[in-house]
N, C-alpha and C positions, 0 to 999 in steps of 0.2 A: 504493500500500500504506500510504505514512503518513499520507495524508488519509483511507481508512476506518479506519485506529485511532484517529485522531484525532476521527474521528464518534463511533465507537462509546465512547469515554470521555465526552466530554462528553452523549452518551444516556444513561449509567449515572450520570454524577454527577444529571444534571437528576429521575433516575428516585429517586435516593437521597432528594434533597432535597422531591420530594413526597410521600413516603411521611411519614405522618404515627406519634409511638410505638404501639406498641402492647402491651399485657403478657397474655399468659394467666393466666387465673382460675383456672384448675384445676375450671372447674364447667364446662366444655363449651366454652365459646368465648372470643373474645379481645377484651379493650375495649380503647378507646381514656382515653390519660389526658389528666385535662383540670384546669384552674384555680379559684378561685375558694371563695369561704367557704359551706359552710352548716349553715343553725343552724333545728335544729326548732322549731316552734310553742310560746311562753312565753304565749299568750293566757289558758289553764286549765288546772286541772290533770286532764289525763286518766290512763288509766288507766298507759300508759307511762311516762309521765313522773313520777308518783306512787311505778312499783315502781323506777323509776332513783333517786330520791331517798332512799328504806327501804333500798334494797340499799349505797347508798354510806354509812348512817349505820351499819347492821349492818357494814359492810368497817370503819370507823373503829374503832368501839367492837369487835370481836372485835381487829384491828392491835396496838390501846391494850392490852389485857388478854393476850394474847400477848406482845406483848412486856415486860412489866412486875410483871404478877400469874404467868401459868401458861403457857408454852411450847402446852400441849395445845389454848388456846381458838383455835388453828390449824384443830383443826377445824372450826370454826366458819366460817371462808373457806372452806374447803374444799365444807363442804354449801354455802354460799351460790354457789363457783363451778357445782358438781354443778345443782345448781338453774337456775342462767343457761343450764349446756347442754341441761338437759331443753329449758327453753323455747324454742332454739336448733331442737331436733330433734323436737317434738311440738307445741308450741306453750300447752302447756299450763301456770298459772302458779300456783301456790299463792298467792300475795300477788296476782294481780291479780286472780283468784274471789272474794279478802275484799273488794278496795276494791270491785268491782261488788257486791257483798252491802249497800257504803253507800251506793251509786248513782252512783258512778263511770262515766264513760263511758269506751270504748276508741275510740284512730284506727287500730289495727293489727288491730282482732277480722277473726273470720270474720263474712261477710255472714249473718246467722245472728238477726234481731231478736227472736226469740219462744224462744232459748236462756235460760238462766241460770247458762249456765258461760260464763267468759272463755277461746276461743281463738285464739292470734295468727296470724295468717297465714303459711301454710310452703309456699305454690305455688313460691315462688321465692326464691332466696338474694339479698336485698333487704339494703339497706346494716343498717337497724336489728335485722334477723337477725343477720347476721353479728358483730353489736357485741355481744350474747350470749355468740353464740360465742364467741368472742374473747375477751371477758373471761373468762369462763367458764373456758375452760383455759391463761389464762394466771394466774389466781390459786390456782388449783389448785395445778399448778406451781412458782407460788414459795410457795407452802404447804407445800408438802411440802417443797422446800429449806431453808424455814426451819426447821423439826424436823429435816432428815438431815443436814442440813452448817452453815448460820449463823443465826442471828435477821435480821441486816443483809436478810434475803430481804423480813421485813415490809415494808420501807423503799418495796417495789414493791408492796404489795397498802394501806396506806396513802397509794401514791400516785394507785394507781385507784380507790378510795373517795373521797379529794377531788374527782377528776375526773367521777365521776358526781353529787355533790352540786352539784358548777359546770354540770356538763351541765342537770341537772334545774331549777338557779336561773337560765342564761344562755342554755342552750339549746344552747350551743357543747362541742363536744366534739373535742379532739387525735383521737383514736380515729378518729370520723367523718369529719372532713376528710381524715384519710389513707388511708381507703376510699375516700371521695370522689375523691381524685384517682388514684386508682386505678382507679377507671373505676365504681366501685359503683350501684347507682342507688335512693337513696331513697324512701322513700315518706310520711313524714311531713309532708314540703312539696316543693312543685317542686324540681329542680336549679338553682342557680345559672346556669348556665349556657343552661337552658332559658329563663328568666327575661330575659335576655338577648338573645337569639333574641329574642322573643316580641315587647322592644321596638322591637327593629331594623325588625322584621317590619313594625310599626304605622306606618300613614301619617300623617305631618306633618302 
Protein backbone atom coordinates (compact mmCIF):
# COMPACT_ATOMS: atom_id res chain seq x y z
CA UNK A 1 0.00 0.00 0.00
CA UNK A 2 2.94 2.52 0.62
CA UNK A 3 4.91 1.65 -2.26
CA UNK A 4 1.77 2.48 -4.74
CA UNK A 5 1.31 5.91 -2.84
CA UNK A 6 4.42 6.33 -3.07
CA UNK A 7 4.23 5.75 -7.01
CA UNK A 8 1.41 7.45 -7.42
CA UNK A 9 3.03 10.86 -5.93
CA UNK A 10 6.08 10.90 -7.59
CA UNK A 11 3.76 10.40 -11.00
CA UNK A 12 1.94 13.41 -10.12
CA UNK A 13 4.99 15.58 -9.15
CA UNK A 14 6.87 14.21 -12.41
CA UNK A 15 3.32 15.18 -14.24
CA UNK A 16 3.23 18.63 -12.50
CA UNK A 17 6.78 19.59 -13.60
CA UNK A 18 6.15 18.90 -17.31
CA UNK A 19 3.35 20.69 -17.70
CA UNK A 20 4.50 23.67 -19.20
CA UNK A 21 2.29 27.60 -17.94
CA UNK A 22 -0.40 28.39 -19.59
CA UNK A 23 -2.94 31.47 -19.38
CA UNK A 24 -6.38 31.96 -21.08
CA UNK A 25 -6.85 34.66 -23.42
CA UNK A 26 -10.35 35.05 -23.17
CA UNK A 27 -10.56 34.87 -27.16
CA UNK A 28 -11.18 31.03 -27.22
CA UNK A 29 -8.17 29.36 -26.22
CA UNK A 30 -5.13 29.03 -24.11
CA UNK A 31 -1.22 30.00 -24.90
CA UNK A 32 1.60 29.29 -23.63
CA UNK A 33 3.91 32.10 -22.09
CA UNK A 34 7.00 32.56 -23.21
CA UNK A 35 10.56 34.91 -23.05
CA UNK A 36 12.34 37.12 -24.84
CA UNK A 37 12.26 40.86 -26.53
CA UNK A 38 10.53 42.10 -29.44
CA UNK A 39 10.65 45.18 -31.32
CA UNK A 40 8.94 45.98 -34.65
CA UNK A 41 10.55 46.86 -37.82
CA UNK A 42 12.45 50.75 -37.56
CA UNK A 43 13.67 50.08 -41.35
CA UNK A 44 10.74 52.92 -42.75
CA UNK A 45 8.40 54.46 -41.91
CA UNK A 46 5.03 52.68 -42.61
CA UNK A 47 1.82 53.21 -42.27
CA UNK A 48 1.72 51.98 -38.54
CA UNK A 49 4.38 53.16 -37.33
CA UNK A 50 3.65 56.72 -38.63
CA UNK A 51 -0.03 56.69 -36.96
CA UNK A 52 1.81 55.37 -33.54
CA UNK A 53 4.02 58.32 -33.77
CA UNK A 54 0.85 61.32 -34.41
CA UNK A 55 -1.08 59.55 -31.81
CA UNK A 56 1.62 59.61 -29.04
CA UNK A 57 2.59 63.55 -30.04
CA UNK A 58 -1.41 64.24 -30.05
CA UNK A 59 -1.49 62.13 -26.22
CA UNK A 60 1.54 64.71 -25.33
CA UNK A 61 0.22 67.94 -26.48
CA UNK A 62 -3.74 67.27 -25.41
CA UNK A 63 -1.79 65.78 -21.52
CA UNK A 64 0.24 69.23 -21.62
CA UNK A 65 -2.96 71.50 -22.22
CA UNK A 66 -5.08 69.47 -19.97
CA UNK A 67 -3.28 69.70 -17.59
CA UNK A 68 -2.01 73.36 -17.53
CA UNK A 69 -4.27 75.55 -19.90
CA UNK A 70 -8.14 73.75 -19.73
CA UNK A 71 -9.15 70.51 -17.73
CA UNK A 72 -11.64 69.99 -20.90
CA UNK A 73 -8.75 69.26 -23.74
CA UNK A 74 -9.26 65.64 -22.00
CA UNK A 75 -11.29 65.29 -24.52
CA UNK A 76 -9.19 65.32 -26.75
CA UNK A 77 -7.42 61.79 -25.32
CA UNK A 78 -10.55 60.69 -25.02
CA UNK A 79 -11.55 60.99 -29.03
CA UNK A 80 -7.87 59.81 -29.70
CA UNK A 81 -8.43 56.78 -27.24
CA UNK A 82 -12.27 56.35 -29.07
CA UNK A 83 -10.36 56.24 -32.28
CA UNK A 84 -7.47 53.41 -31.21
CA UNK A 85 -10.69 51.38 -30.49
CA UNK A 86 -12.43 51.88 -33.64
CA UNK A 87 -9.30 50.75 -35.23
CA UNK A 88 -9.11 47.85 -32.77
CA UNK A 89 -12.69 46.75 -33.81
CA UNK A 90 -13.12 47.74 -37.78
CA UNK A 91 -9.96 48.29 -38.79
CA UNK A 92 -10.45 51.37 -40.13
CA UNK A 93 -8.05 54.51 -39.51
CA UNK A 94 -8.78 58.16 -40.20
CA UNK A 95 -4.93 59.01 -40.00
CA UNK A 96 -3.79 56.07 -41.64
CA UNK A 97 -6.33 56.83 -45.04
CA UNK A 98 -4.31 60.56 -44.87
CA UNK A 99 -0.78 59.13 -44.69
CA UNK A 100 -1.78 56.53 -47.66
CA UNK A 101 -3.24 59.61 -49.41
CA UNK A 102 0.89 60.71 -49.21
CA UNK A 103 1.96 57.39 -50.33
CA UNK A 104 2.57 55.67 -47.31
CA UNK A 105 2.74 52.02 -47.36
CA UNK A 106 0.84 49.74 -44.72
CA UNK A 107 2.47 46.15 -43.17
CA UNK A 108 -0.81 45.42 -41.20
CA UNK A 109 -3.46 46.43 -44.41
CA UNK A 110 -5.98 44.17 -45.87
CA UNK A 111 -4.41 42.14 -48.92
CA UNK A 112 -6.50 44.54 -50.90
CA UNK A 113 -3.69 46.34 -53.61
CA UNK A 114 -6.09 48.14 -56.04
CA UNK A 115 -8.03 49.60 -52.75
CA UNK A 116 -7.45 53.26 -51.71
CA UNK A 117 -8.63 53.08 -48.22
CA UNK A 118 -6.32 51.91 -45.60
CA UNK A 119 -7.79 48.70 -43.72
CA UNK A 120 -5.90 46.88 -40.89
CA UNK A 121 -6.38 43.43 -40.60
CA UNK A 122 -9.04 42.06 -37.86
CA UNK A 123 -9.19 38.12 -38.92
CA UNK A 124 -7.54 37.69 -35.78
CA UNK A 125 -6.69 39.28 -32.37
CA UNK A 126 -2.97 39.72 -33.30
CA UNK A 127 -0.46 41.21 -30.64
CA UNK A 128 -0.44 44.88 -32.78
CA UNK A 129 -4.41 44.61 -32.60
CA UNK A 130 -4.79 44.35 -29.30
CA UNK A 131 -2.13 47.21 -28.59
CA UNK A 132 -5.03 49.44 -29.96
CA UNK A 133 -7.17 48.17 -27.87
CA UNK A 134 -5.59 48.41 -25.06
CA UNK A 135 -4.50 51.75 -25.37
CA UNK A 136 -7.48 52.73 -26.54
CA UNK A 137 -9.54 52.18 -23.31
CA UNK A 138 -7.14 52.56 -21.13
CA UNK A 139 -6.63 56.26 -21.99
CA UNK A 140 -10.03 56.73 -22.02
CA UNK A 141 -10.36 55.67 -18.78
CA UNK A 142 -7.85 57.67 -17.04
CA UNK A 143 -9.55 60.41 -19.07
CA UNK A 144 -12.40 60.47 -17.61
CA UNK A 145 -10.68 60.02 -14.07
CA UNK A 146 -8.97 62.99 -14.68
CA UNK A 147 -12.05 65.34 -15.17
CA UNK A 148 -14.30 63.08 -12.30
CA UNK A 149 -11.84 62.77 -9.48
CA UNK A 150 -7.98 64.02 -10.12
CA UNK A 151 -5.67 65.69 -12.83
CA UNK A 152 -2.76 63.32 -11.25
CA UNK A 153 -4.83 60.62 -13.81
CA UNK A 154 -2.81 62.76 -16.80
CA UNK A 155 0.37 61.44 -15.40
CA UNK A 156 -0.85 57.90 -17.15
CA UNK A 157 -2.07 59.14 -20.57
CA UNK A 158 1.25 61.25 -20.64
CA UNK A 159 2.80 58.31 -19.87
CA UNK A 160 1.43 56.22 -22.98
CA UNK A 161 2.09 59.14 -25.32
CA UNK A 162 5.95 58.81 -24.42
CA UNK A 163 5.76 55.25 -24.92
CA UNK A 164 4.29 55.38 -28.22
CA UNK A 165 6.65 58.16 -29.54
CA UNK A 166 9.65 55.52 -28.12
CA UNK A 167 7.78 52.69 -29.77
CA UNK A 168 7.43 54.52 -33.01
CA UNK A 169 11.43 55.83 -32.72
CA UNK A 170 12.84 52.34 -31.01
CA UNK A 171 10.59 50.06 -32.15
CA UNK A 172 10.22 48.62 -28.56
CA UNK A 173 7.34 48.82 -26.61
CA UNK A 174 6.46 47.84 -22.50
CA UNK A 175 2.94 47.21 -23.85
CA UNK A 176 4.11 44.66 -26.45
CA UNK A 177 6.59 42.68 -24.67
CA UNK A 178 3.97 42.12 -22.03
CA UNK A 179 1.50 40.77 -24.73
CA UNK A 180 4.26 39.17 -25.99
CA UNK A 181 4.98 37.01 -23.01
CA UNK A 182 1.75 36.53 -22.65
CA UNK A 183 1.53 34.34 -25.30
CA UNK A 184 0.27 37.02 -28.08
CA UNK A 185 1.53 36.46 -31.59
CA UNK A 186 2.62 39.40 -33.61
CA UNK A 187 2.74 40.06 -36.93
CA UNK A 188 4.91 42.85 -37.79
CA UNK A 189 8.06 40.66 -37.53
CA UNK A 190 8.66 37.02 -36.41
CA UNK A 191 8.43 36.11 -32.63
CA UNK A 192 11.42 36.16 -30.80
CA UNK A 193 11.26 33.11 -30.01
CA UNK A 194 10.54 31.77 -33.45
CA UNK A 195 13.75 33.27 -34.43
CA UNK A 196 15.33 31.02 -32.22
CA UNK A 197 13.99 27.93 -33.22
CA UNK A 198 14.64 28.62 -36.67
CA UNK A 199 18.55 28.93 -35.74
CA UNK A 200 18.71 25.87 -33.63
CA UNK A 201 16.95 24.32 -36.58
CA UNK A 202 19.96 25.31 -39.13
CA UNK A 203 22.73 22.95 -39.75
CA UNK A 204 26.21 23.78 -38.66
Amino acid sequence: MRTSLSAAIRSSQSDSRSVRPLLSTGMGKNVTLRSGIYIVPTNRWYIERTVWLIAGIVLLAATSLAAFVQPLWALLIIATGAASVTVALTGFCVVGNVLKRFGFSPMLGTNNPGSKWYIMQTDRWYLERRIYLAVGINISIASVLSLAYSPWWLAFTGFVGVAMVSFAATGFCIMANGLYWLGAEPRLAPAPDRLISATELQPS
